[in-house]
N, C-alpha and C positions, 0 to 999 in steps of 0.2 A: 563335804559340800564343795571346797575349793576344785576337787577334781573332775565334777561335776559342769565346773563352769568353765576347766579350764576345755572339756570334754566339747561342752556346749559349744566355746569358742571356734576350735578347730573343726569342726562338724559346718558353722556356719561360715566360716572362711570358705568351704569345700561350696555349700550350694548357692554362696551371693557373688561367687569369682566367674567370671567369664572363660577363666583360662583351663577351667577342666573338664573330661568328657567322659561322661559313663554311660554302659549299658549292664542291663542283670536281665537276666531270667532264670527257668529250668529246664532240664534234664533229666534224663534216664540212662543210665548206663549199665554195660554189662562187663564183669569182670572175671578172669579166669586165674586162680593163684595156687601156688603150693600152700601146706598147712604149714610150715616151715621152710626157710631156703636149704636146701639139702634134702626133704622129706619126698617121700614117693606118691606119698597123698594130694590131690588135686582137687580143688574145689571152685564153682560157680556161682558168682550173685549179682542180683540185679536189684539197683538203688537210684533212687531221686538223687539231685543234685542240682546245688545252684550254679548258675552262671554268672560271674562279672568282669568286666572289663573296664576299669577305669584309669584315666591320666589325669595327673595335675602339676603342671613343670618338668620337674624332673623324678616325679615318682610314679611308676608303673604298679597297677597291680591287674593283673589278668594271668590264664593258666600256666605261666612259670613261675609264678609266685607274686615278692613285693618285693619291688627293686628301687633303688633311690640311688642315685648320681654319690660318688663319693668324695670329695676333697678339693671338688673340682677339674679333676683329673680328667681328663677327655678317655674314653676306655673304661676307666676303672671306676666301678658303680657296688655299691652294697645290697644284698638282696636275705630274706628274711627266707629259707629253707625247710622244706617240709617235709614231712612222710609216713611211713607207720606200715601197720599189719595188723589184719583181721585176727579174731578171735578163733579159736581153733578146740577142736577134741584130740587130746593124745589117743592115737591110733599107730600101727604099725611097731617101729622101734622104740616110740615111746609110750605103748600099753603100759598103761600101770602109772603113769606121772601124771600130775599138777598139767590140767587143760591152761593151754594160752590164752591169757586175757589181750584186749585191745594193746596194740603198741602204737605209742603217737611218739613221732621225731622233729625236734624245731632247735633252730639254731641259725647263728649266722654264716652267709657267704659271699664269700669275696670275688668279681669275675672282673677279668681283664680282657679288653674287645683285641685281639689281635688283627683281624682283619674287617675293613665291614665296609662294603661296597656294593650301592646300588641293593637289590631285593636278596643279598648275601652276607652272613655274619660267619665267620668263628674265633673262638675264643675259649678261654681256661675258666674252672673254674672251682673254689675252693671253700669248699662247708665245713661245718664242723654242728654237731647234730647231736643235742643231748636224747637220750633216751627211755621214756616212760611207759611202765600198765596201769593199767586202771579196770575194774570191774564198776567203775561207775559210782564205787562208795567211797572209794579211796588211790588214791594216785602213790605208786612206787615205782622210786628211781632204776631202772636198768643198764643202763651203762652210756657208751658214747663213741659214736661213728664218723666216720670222716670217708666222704665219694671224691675223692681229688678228679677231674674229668675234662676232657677234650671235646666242644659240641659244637656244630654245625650249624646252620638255619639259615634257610632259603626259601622263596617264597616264589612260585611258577603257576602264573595263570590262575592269580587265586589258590590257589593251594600252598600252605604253610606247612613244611617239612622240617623234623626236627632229627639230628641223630648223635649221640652221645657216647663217649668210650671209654673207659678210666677204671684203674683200680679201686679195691674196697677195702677197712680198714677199721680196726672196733678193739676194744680195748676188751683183758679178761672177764667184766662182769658181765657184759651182753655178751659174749661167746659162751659164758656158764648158764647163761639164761636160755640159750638156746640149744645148747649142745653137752651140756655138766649131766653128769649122773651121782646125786647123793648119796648115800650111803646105804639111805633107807629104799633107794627103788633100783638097788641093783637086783641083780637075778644071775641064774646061773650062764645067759646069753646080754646079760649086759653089765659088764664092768664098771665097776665105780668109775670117773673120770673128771679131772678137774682141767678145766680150760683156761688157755693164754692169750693173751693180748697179741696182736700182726695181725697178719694178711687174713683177709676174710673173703677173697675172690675178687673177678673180673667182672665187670657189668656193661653191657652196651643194651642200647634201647634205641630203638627210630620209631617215629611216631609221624601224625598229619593230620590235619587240620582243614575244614574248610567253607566260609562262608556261604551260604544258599540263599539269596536274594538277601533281604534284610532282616528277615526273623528267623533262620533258623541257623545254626551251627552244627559241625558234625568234626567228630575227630576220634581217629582209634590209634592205638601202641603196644607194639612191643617189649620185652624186654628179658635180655639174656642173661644167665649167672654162670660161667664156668667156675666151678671148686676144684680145679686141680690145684694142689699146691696149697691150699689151705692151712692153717698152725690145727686146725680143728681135726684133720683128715684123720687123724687116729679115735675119734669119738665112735661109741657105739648107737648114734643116733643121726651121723652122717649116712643116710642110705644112698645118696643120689651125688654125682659130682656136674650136675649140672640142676639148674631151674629155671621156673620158664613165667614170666604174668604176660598176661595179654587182655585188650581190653575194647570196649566200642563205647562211643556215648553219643547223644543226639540231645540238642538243645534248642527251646522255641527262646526265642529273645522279644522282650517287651518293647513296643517301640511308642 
């Protein structure tokens, strides 16, 4: 009951305040992913999706995430990190294994503005991202990531451009979850294999974004993985030293 009301309170603080601004709608978007980072299999989906963009002081929450002023520190702001990957069939190197359930990743991050001038930012930026499956009956812990990254953002004639650069970085349970071979599903072309903790590859992604009158939104992204150099690289379910998402979305906004 108490959380309820303390729920209640902050809910009403949001919609009797003059000082904050939101829009929501939806979308549709279409996405293009590996069935794994490292797998040769390639897959296409297309899904709804909400839209929102709202402020209130110093807390942001729109398509970077949720971000809140830290310390007071002019720069340096806290932001609430997301991500995951789709459900997947073992296909290719991993015929014969446990299909991938949903992975969701959340965690906090740390960003520090180093530049930020006029319609141009960049800055650091530092997450740290537990990570979960689920089949929808039950949630199990996976391991824990960290995208340490360098990101840009500039904003020309209405268009909002985003691009990002940074190493990858996952400890041995999510590299066993991804790239281990047990015991029981080795074969005479797959090796038993137990995974370590490091370097888990390179990431750069550019993206863009852009208003169209007042209801609609549009934004598509990239995003690169080079695996060379990987602690995984000797796994018999690495087929690929590079991967590829890519993605388009379009959204009508409520006005």
């Amino acid at each position: 009951m108490l959380k309820k009301i303390i729920l209640f309170i902050l809910v009403s603080s949001f919609l009797f305040s003059e000082d904050y601004t939101l829009e929501y709608g939806i979308g549709t978007g279409v996405l293009s992913y590996p069935n794994y980072i490292g797998s040769n299999s390639q897959s296409i989906l297309v899904f709804p999706h909400p839209f929102i963009s709202f402020k209130y002081k110093d807390l942001t929450i729109d398509k970077n995430g949720i971000r809140q002023k830290l310390f007071n520190i002019d720069g340096l702001r806290a932001k609430l990190s997301a991500g995951g990957m789709l459900p997947s069939k073992s296909t290719g190197a991993r015929e014969g294994m446990k299909d991938f359930d949903v992975t969701f990743e959340l965690g906090p991050t740390i960003e520090y503005m180093i530049y930020n001038q006029d319609n141009f930012n960049f800055y650091f930026s530092l997450p740290l991202r537990g990570v979960f499956s689920t089949d929808f009956k039950s949630i199990d812990y996976v391991g824990i990531i960290s995208d340490p990254k360098l990101a840009l953002n500039w904003n020309i004639n209405g268009y909002d451009f985003d691009l990002t650069t940074g190493p990858v970085f996952a400890n041995s349970q999510y590299h066993e979850y991804y790239y281990g071979v047990a015991t029981e599903y080795t074969t005479p072309l797959r090796s038993y294999y137990k995974a370590k903790s490091g370097y888990s590859g390179y990431a750069t992604s550019f993206g863009f974004s852009k208003r169209i009158d007042s209801s609609f939104w549009v934004g598509a992204y990239i995003k690169y993985y080079d695996l060379h150099g990987v602690v995984y690289d000797d796994s018999p379910l690495l087929e690929n030293n590079h991967a590829l998402f890519s993605g388009f979305s379009i959204a009508y906004i409520f006005n």
